[in-house]
Each structure stands twice: as C-alpha cells, then as structure tokens.
C-alpha positions as CSV (number, residue, x, y, z in Angstrom):
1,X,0.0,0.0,0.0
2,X,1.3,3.3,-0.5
3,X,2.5,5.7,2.4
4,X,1.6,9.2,3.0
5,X,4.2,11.6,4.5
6,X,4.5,14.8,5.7
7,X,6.8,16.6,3.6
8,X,8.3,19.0,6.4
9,X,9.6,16.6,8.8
10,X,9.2,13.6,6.7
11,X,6.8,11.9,9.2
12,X,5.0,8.8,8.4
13,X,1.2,9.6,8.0
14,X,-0.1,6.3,7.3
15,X,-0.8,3.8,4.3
16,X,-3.5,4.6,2.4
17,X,-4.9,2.8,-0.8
18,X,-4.0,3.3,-4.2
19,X,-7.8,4.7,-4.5
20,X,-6.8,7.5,-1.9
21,X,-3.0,8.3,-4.4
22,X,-5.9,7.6,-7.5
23,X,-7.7,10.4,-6.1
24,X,-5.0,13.0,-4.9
25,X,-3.7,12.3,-8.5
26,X,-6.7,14.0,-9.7
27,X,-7.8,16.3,-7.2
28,X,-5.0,17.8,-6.9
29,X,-2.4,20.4,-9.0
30,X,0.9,18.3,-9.7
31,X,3.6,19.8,-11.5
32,X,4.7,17.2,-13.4
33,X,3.7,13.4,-14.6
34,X,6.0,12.3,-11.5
35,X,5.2,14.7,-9.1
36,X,4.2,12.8,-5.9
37,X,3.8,15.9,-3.1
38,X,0.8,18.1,-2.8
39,X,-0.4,21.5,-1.0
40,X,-3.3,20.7,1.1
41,X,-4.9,23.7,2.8
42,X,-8.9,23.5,4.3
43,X,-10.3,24.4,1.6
44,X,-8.7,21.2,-0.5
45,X,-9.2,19.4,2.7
46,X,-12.9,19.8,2.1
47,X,-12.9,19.5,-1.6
48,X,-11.7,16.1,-1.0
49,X,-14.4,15.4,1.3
50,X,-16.4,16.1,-1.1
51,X,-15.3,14.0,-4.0
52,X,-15.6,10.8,-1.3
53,X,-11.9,10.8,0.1
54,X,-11.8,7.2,3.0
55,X,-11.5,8.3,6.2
56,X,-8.3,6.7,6.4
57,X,-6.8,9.5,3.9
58,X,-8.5,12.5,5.6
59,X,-7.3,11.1,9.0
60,X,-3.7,10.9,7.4
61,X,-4.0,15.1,6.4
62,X,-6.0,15.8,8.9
63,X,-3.1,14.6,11.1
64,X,-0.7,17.1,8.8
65,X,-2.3,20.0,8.6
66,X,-0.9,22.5,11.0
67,X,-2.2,25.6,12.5
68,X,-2.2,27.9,9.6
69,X,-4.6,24.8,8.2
70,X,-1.5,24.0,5.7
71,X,0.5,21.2,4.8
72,X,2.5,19.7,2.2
73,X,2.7,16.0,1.8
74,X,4.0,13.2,-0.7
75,X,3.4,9.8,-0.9
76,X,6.2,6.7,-2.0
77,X,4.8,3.5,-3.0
78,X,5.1,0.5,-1.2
C-alpha cells in the first residue's frame, strides 16, 4: 500500500490505498507526470471530502495540517 508523509519533517502519515493516491492524482495540482507531493490547505481538505476521500486519507492530512490549516505532503509507493 502506499505511504503518505508529511513533507516538512518527513513523518510517516499512514498507508493509504491506491484509491486515496488515485484520487490525490486527480484532485489535486501536480507539477509534473512524476510529481508525488501536494499543497493541502482547508479548503482542498474539504474539496476532497467532497469527492468521497476514505477516512483513512482524511485522518492521514487531517493529522498534517498545521495551525495555519496547511501542509505539504507526498506519498512513495510500497
């Protein structure tokens, strides 16, 4: 399964499914074909909500997101 990180201390999120990276891929701004980090803020927080994100990926950013309701993750496949 792949693992979700957070990109500013490199701390180990969780394993999501490839479903959660599936959506991520398309939710979300990447700035290449092989870019594997994203911006989340609130407002993509909820936007993933939205589109049916598990719980286990929303716990995973939810877990990221700091105090300014930012972070920056990546995942690595398993």
């Amino acid at each position: 399964m792949p693992k979700l990180y957070d990109k500013s201390d490199n701390r180990l999120l969780g394993q999501v499914s490839q479903a959660d990276v599936d959506l991520l891929v398309a939710r979300l701004e990447e700035e290449s074909s092989h870019d594997r980090d994203y911006y989340v803020d609130n407002d993509t927080f909820l936007a993933l909500i939205e589109a049916g994100a598990s719980s286990t990926l929303l716990d995973a950013l939810k877990s990221a997101i700091d105090l300014n309701g930012e972070a920056d993750v990546r995942w690595e496949a398993d």
